[in-house]
N, C-alpha and C positions, 0 to 999 in steps of 0.2 A: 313664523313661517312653517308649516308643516312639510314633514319628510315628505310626500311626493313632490312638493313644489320647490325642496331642495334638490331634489333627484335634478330633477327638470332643468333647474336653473346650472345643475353640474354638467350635465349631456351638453346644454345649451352655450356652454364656453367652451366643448369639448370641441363640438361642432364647430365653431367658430375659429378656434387657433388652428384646426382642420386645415378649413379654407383659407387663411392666412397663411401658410404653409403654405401650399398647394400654389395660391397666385405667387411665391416669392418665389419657389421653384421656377415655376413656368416661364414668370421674368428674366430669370437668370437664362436659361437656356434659349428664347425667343431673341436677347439681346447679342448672345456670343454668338460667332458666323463658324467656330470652331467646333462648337456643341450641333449646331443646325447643320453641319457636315453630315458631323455623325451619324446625327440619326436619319440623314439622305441616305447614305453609304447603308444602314440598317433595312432601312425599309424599301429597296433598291430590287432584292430578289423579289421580295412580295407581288410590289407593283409591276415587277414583270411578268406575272400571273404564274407563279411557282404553286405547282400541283403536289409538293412534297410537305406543307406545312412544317417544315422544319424538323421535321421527322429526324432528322444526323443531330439535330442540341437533343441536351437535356432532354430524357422521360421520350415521348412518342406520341403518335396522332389513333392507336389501336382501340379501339373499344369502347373509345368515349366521343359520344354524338355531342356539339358538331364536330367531326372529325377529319374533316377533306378543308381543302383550300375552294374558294370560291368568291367572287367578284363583290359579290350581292354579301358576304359575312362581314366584307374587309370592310365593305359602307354602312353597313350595321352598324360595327366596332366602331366607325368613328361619328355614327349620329350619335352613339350613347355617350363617349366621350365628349363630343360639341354639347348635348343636353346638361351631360354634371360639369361641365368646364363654364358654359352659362350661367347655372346657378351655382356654384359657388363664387364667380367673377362678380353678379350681380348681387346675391342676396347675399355673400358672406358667409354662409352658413350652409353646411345639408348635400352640397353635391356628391361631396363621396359615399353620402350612406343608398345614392339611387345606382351606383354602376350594378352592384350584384345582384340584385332584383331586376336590373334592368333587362342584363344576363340572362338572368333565366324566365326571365318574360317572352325574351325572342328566341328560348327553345334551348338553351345552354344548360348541361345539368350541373347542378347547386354547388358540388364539390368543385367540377372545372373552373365555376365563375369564380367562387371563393380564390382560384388558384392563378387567376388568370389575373384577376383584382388585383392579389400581391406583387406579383410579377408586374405588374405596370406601375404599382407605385415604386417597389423598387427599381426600377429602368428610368422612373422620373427622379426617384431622389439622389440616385449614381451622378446622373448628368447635372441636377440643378444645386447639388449641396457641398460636392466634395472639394469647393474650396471656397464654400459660403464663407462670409466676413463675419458671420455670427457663433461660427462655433468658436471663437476665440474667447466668448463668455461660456464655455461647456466650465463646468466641475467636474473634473477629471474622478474623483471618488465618487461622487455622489452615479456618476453613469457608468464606472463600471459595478455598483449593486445594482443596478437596475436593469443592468445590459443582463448579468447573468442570471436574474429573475426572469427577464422577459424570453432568453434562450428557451428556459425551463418549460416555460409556459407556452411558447409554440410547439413546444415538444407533444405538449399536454394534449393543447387545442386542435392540434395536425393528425395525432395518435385519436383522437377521438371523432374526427371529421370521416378520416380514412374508415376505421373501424367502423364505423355506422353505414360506409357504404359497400365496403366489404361483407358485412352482416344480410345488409338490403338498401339498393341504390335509393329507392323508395325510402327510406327509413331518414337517408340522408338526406333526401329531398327535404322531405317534410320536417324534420329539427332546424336545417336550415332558414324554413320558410316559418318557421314558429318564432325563431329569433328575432329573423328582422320585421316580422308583423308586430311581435309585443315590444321591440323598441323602437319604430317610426311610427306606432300608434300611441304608446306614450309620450314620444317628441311632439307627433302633428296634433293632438288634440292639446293638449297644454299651448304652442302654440297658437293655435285657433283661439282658444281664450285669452290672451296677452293678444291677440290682433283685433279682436270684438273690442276690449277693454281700452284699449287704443283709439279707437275710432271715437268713442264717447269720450275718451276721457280731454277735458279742452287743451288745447295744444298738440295732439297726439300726434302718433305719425311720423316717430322717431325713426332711424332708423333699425335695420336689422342685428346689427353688431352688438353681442353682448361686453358686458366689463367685466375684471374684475374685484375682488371686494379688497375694501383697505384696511389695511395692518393686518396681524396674524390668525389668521381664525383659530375660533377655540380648539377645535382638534386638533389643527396642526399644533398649539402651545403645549394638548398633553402627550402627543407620539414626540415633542422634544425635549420632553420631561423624563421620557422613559431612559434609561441608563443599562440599553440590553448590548453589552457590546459586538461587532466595533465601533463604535461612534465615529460619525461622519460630519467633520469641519466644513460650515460652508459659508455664501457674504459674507466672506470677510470684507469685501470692497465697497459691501454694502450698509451691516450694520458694527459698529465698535465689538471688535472682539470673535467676530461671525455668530451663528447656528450652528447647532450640534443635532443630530437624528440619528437614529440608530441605521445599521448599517442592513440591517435583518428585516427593519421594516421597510426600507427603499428596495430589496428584493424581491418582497412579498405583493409591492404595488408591480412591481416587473413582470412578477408568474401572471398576473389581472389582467395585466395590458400583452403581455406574450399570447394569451388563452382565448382573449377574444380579436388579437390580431388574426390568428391561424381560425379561426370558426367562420367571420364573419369577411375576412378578406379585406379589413380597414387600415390596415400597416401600424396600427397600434398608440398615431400621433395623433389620434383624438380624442383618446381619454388621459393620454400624457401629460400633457398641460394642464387641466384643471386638475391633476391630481398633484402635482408639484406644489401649483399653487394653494389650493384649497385646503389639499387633504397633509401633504411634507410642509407648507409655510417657506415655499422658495421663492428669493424675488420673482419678477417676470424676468428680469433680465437671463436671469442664470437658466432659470427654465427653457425660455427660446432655444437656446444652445444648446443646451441636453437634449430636446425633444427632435431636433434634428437628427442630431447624432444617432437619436435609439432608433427614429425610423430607418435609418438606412440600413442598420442591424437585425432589427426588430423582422424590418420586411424581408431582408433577403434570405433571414433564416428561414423563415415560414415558405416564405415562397420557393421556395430553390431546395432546403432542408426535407420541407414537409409535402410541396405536391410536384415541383418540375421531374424532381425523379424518378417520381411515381407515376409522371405521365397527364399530371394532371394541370397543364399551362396548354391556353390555345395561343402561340406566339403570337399570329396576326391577329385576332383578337386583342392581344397588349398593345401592338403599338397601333394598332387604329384609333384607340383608343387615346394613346399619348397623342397622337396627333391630330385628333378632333379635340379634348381638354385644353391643347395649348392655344389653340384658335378660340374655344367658349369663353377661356377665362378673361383673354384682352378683353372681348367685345361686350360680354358682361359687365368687368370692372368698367369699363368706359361710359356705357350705356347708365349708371348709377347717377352719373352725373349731370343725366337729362329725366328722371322717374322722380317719382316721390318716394319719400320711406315708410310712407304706409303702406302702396302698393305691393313693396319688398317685402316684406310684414307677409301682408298675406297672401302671395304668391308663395312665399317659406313655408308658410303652415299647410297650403292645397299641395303643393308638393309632395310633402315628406308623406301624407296625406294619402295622397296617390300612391307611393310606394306601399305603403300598408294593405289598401284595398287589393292592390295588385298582390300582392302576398297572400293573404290571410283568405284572398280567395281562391288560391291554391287547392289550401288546406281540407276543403271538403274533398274533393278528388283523391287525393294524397292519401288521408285514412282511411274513406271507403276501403281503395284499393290494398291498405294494411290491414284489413278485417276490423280496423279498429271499429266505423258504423258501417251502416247498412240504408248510403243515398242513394237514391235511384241516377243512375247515370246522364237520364236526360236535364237532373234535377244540377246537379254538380257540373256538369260541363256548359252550362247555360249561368251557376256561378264566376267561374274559371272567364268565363265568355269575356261578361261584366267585367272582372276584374282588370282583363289586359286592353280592354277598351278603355274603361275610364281613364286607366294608367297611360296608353300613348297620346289619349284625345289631350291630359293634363300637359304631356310634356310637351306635345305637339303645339299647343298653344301657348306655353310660355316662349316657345320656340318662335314665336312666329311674332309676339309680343314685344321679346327683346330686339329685334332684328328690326321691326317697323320703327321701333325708337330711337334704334343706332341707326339706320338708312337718312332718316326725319330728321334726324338732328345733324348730322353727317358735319355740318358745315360750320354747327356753336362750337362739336365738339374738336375738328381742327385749328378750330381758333385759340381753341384753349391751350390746344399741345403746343 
């Protein structure tokens, strides 16, 4: 297997334990009538049409467009959240990498979404995790090296987001939009070919859910050969005697997932997991537990540490957002079990797909305007055009996709509940 189609196959679990996360969240909080209090009580001022955006929390509403309260933001905030709440319910995969593209499709600038992304994942993982049944599988050592790696690393990723837009908001913009182009253009085309491959291949048509792989992978065997202390004891319940890893290298995977938590505004629990697994050689079980736990960490540092204070959280933006995700993800997950899994397949890959084009056609605008070339305006802004057209016509029609096959089935799928 060659290294990009290992890349692939890593992103592509990451994705996956993402969304998995995400639906067990949203469960928890959908099922408790104490948790759906709350966030009535939360989201209470808003939908009274409060003109202050929350201006008295954390940071402020001053100099960062969009920066007023308004009716038409707050339904924004919760189409993008119904769109990634959809597709992660249905395809398992990928919804959280379209919230901050989404963001800044409908005009949001790049640092805010980044900031505003965290801030929702942490408000979701507050209310869905902090007395999950699974962190009772956490490894108390192994999460706090990892916890204090990924501290580090928002530090890193928040100090460098800031500082780029400090420098030139534009500067920001456009590193931002380079990121998530060259990784949902590496996800959606690799994708794309595992869904062609699919189609042909007999039987195909699996679903979208990746696995993953059995017994210890080779890396993981020599980072637990290494002898760099502290050394960190772990399955023991799992295997005779547990695992041992060093304590320096479960930090160093921390600074990774802290640095592209704070950059890219993904809370960090989506490359947690396949790197436990893959990269440390941790059961799943022990992972699940961990990966909980760092996100609630993970996110609130970044989010709260590195932009609420800065100013850089649009509240109603977060919880429109928590509140169209928790409605996407039931009717998603439900809808799965009236679709084929080939459909999912590649409805995953045109997605992520979308998010790219949308991005990457930024980008000509973006440098013009940094001197970096020299496009004619009507040239680039007729890219840009393109770009957030194809991206809402995509989401627009899965949208409309999932919904005809949850309406249509309406009646198999009560039967089954």
């Amino acid at each position: 297997m060659s290294v990009p189609r290992k890349v692939y196959e890593f992103l592509k679990a990451a994705s996956v334990a993402h969304a998995r996360w995400d639906y067990e969240v949203s469960l928890s909080i959908i099922r408790n009538r104490k948790k759906l209090l709350i966030l009535l009580l939360m989201l209470t001022p808003i939908l009274a049409g409060s003109l202050l955006e929350a201006a008295s929390l954390l940071g402020g509403k001053e100099a960062y467009a969009p920066a007023y309260y308004s009716t038409m933001i707050f339904v924004v905030s919760m189409a993008i959240g119904l769109a990634a709440g959809l597709i992660t319910g249905c395809i398992g995969a990928g919804g959280g990498f379209i919230i901050t593209p989404a963001l800044m499709a409908a005009g949001v600038k790049g640092i805010l979404a980044v900031g505003t992304d965290l801030f929702h994942i942490f408000a979701k993982a507050i209310m869905g995790t902090a007395v999950h049944k699974k962190l009772g599988n956490v490894s108390t050592k192994l999460a706090v090296a990892f916890l204090v790696g990924s501290a580090g690393g928002t530090f890193i990723g928040g100090a460098l987001n800031k500082g780029l837009y400090n420098k030139d908001p534009l500067l920001s913009e456009a590193f931002i939009s380079a990121v998530y182009a060259i990784l949902l253009g590496f996800l959606g085309f690799y994708a794309l070919i595992d869904f062609l491959r699919s189609r042909k291949a007999p039987g195909g048509g699996g679903d979208a859910h990746g696995g993953g792989p059995s017994g210890t992978p080779s890396v993981a065997l020599k980072l637990q050969s290494m002898n760099l202390p502290p050394m960190i004891q772990f399955d023991e319940d799992f295997v005779p005697g547990g695992k041992r890893i060093s304590g320096v290298v479960v930090a160093l995977g921390g600074v990774v997932v802290g640095i592209l938590a704070a950059i890219m505004g993904v809370g960090g629990g989506f490359v947690t997991f396949p790197m436990f697994v893959y990269i440390f050689g941790v059961s799943s079980m022990t992972t699940v537990g961990t990966d909980i736990l760092q996100i609630i960490f993970t996110a609130g540092l970044a989010a709260i540490g590195q932009y609420a204070i800065y100013g850089y959280v649009f509240y109603t933006l977060a919880m429109g957002m928590l509140i169209g995700s928790l409605f996407g993800i039931q009717v998603g997950a439900l809808t799965t079990k009236v679709v084929k899994g080939i459909h999912i397949r590649g409805f995953y890959a045109v997605s992520i797909i979308a998010g790219f084009v949308n991005r990457a056609a930024t980008l000509p605008k973006k440098l013009t305007e940094l001197e970096v070339f020299n496009i004619p305006k009507p040239v680039y802004s007729a890219i840009e055009t393109f770009g957030n057209i194809v991206f809402w016509i995509v989401v627009a029609a899965f949208g409309i996709w999932i919904f005809s096959k949850f309406f249509s089935n309406i009646g198999s799928l009560r039967e089954e509940e």
